[in-house]
Phi, psi and omega in degrees: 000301156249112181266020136260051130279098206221206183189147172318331198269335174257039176236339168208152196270172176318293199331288172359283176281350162330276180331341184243336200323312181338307224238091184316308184303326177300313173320295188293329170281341172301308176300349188272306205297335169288331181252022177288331166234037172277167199262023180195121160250101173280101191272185186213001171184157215268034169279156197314320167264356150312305180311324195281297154331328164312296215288295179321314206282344173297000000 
């Protein structure tokens, strides 16, 4: 039903995310760019980046 459905880890491998695990804001831009360009976004709470995913897409 959506076939651009995706999350950093099945877009990229561990090896991959090492390099940002460290560093949280790095994590939170990976997630935003992935899910700015999924063809669906599920928040799981009402924080800046929904709003802000929100906001792009209006």
């Amino acid at each position: 039903m959506f076939p651009n459905f995706h999350s950093k880890e099945t877009l990229a491998s561990q090896e991959e995310l090492a390099a940002f695990a460290p560093f949280s804001s790095r994590m939170a831009a990976l997630d935003f760019l992935v899910c700015d360009e999924s063809d669906v976004f599920v928040t799981n709470n009402n924080g800046n980046m929904a709003r802000i995913l929100a906001g792009r897409r209006y």
